[in-house]
SERO-4910 file (N, C-alpha, C, O; in steps of 0.05 Angstrom, whole numbers):
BEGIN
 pado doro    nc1    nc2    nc3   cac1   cac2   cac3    cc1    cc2    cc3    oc1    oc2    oc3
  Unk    A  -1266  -1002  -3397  -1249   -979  -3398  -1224   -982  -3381  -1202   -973  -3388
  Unk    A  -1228  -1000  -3353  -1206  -1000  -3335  -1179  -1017  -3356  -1155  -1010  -3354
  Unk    A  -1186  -1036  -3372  -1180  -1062  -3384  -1158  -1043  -3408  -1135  -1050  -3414
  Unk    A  -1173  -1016  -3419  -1156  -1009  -3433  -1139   -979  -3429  -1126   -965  -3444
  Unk    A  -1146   -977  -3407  -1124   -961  -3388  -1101   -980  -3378  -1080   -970  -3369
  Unk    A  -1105  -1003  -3379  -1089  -1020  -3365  -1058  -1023  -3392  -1035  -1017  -3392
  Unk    A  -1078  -1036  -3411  -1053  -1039  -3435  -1042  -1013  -3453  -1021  -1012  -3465
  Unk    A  -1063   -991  -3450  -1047   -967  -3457  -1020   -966  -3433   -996   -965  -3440
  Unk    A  -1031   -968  -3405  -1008   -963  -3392   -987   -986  -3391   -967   -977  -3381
  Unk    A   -985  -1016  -3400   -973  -1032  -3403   -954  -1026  -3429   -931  -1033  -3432
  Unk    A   -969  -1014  -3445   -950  -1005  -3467   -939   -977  -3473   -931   -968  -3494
  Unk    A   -941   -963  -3449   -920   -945  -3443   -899   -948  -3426   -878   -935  -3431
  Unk    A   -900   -964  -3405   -876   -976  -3401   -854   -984  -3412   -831   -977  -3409
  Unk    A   -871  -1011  -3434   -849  -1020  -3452   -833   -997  -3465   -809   -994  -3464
  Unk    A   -851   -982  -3477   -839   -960  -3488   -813   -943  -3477   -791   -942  -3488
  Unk    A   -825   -927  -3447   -798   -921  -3427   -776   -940  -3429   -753   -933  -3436
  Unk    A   -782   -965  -3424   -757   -983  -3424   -734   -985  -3438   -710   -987  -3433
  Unk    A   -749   -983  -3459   -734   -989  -3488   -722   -962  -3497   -700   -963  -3508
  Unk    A   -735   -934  -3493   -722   -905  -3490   -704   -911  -3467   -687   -894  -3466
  Unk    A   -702   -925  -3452   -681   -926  -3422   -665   -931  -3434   -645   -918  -3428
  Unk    A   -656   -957  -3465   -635   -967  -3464   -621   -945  -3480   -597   -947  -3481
  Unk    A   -634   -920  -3496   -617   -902  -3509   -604   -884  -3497   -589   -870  -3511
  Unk    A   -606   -879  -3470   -592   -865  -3449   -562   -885  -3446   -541   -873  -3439
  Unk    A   -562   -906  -3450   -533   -917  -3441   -533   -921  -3412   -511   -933  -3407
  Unk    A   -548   -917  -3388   -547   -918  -3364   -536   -897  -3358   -515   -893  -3346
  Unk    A   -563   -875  -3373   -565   -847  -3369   -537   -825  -3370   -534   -803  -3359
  Unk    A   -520   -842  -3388   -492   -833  -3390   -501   -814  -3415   -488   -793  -3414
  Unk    A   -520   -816  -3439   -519   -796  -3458   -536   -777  -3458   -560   -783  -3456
  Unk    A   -527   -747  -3461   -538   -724  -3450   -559   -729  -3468   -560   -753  -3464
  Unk    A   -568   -726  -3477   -589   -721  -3508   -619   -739  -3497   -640   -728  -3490
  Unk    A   -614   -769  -3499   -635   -778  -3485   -648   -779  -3454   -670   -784  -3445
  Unk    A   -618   -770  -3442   -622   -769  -3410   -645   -748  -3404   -665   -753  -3391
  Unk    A   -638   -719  -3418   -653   -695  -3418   -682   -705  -3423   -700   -701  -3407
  Unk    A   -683   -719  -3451   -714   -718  -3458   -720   -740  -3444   -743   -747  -3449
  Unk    A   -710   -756  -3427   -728   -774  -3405   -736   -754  -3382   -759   -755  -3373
  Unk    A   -714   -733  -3371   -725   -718  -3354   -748   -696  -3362   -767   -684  -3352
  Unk    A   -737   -698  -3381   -763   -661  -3388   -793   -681  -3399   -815   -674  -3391
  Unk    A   -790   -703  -3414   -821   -719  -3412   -834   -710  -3388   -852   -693  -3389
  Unk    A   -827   -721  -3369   -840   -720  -3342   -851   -695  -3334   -873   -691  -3323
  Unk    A   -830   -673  -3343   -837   -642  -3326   -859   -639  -3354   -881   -635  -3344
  Unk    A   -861   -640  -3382   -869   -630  -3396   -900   -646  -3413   -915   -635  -3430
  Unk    A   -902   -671  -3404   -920   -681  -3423   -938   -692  -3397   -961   -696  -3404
  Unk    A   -931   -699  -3360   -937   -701  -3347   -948   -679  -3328   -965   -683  -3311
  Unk    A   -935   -648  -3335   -947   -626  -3319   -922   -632  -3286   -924   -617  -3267
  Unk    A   -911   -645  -3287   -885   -643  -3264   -876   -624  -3257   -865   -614  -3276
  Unk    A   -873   -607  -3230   -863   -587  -3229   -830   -582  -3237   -814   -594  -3222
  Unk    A   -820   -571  -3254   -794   -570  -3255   -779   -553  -3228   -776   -529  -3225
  Unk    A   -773   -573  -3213   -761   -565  -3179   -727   -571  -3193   -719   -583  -3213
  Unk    A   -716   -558  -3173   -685   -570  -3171   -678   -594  -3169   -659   -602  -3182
  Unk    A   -699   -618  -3144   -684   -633  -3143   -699   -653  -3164   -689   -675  -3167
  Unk    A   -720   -647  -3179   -723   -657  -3201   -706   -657  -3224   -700   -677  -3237
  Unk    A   -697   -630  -3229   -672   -621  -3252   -646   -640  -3243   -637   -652  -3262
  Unk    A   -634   -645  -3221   -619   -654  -3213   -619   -684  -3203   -598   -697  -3199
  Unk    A   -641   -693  -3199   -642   -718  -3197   -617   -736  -3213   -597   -747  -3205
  Unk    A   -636   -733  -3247   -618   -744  -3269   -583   -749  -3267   -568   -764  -3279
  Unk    A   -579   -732  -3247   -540   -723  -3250   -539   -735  -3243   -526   -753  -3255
  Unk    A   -555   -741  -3211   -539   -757  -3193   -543   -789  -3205   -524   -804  -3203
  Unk    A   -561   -796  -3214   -564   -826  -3232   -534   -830  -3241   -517   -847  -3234
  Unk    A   -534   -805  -3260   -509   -804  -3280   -483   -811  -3266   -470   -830  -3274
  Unk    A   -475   -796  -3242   -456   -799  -3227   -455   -822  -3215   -432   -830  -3213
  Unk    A   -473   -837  -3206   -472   -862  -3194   -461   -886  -3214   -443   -903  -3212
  Unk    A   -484   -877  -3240   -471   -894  -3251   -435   -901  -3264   -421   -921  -3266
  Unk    A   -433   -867  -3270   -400   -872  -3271   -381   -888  -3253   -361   -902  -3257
  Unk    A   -397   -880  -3227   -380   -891  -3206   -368   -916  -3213   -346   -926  -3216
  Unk    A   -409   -927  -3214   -406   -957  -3215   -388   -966  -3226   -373   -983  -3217
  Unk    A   -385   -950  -3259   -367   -964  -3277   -333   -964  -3265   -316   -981  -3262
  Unk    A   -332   -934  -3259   -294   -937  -3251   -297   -957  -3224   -274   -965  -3220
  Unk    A   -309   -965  -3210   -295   -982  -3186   -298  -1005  -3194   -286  -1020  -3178
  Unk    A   -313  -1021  -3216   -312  -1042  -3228   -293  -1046  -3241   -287  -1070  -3239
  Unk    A   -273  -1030  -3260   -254  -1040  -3281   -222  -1034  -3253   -200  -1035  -3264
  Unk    A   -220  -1030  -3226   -208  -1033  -3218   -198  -1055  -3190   -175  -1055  -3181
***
């Protein structure tokens, strides 16, 4: 049983991962949302603020990243 808790959970990973790359590095609203609300909604996660808001700040970092790179 432990053996196939193990590869169920090995192949939800992959899964997340590969949903990670449709976010763009969480730049597109549409998938960003349903990565955050999975968690509050299919995991039982409390929907807190700094849960709701976590995601932005990803978002914002990553913009960052991008404008101080092309300069």
């Amino acid at each position: 049983m432990v053996w196939l808790l193990l590869a169920v959970a090995g192949l939800f990973e992959v899964a997340w991962a590969i949903g990670l790359n449709y976010t763009e590095g969480f730049a597109r609203l549409w998938p960003t949302l349903g990565t955050a609300l999975l968690g509050i909604v299919m995991l039982g996660k409390p929907a807190s603020t700094t849960r709701l808001v976590s995601p932005w700040l990803i978002v914002a970092g990553s913009v960052e990243l991008q404008l101080s790179s092309t300069h």
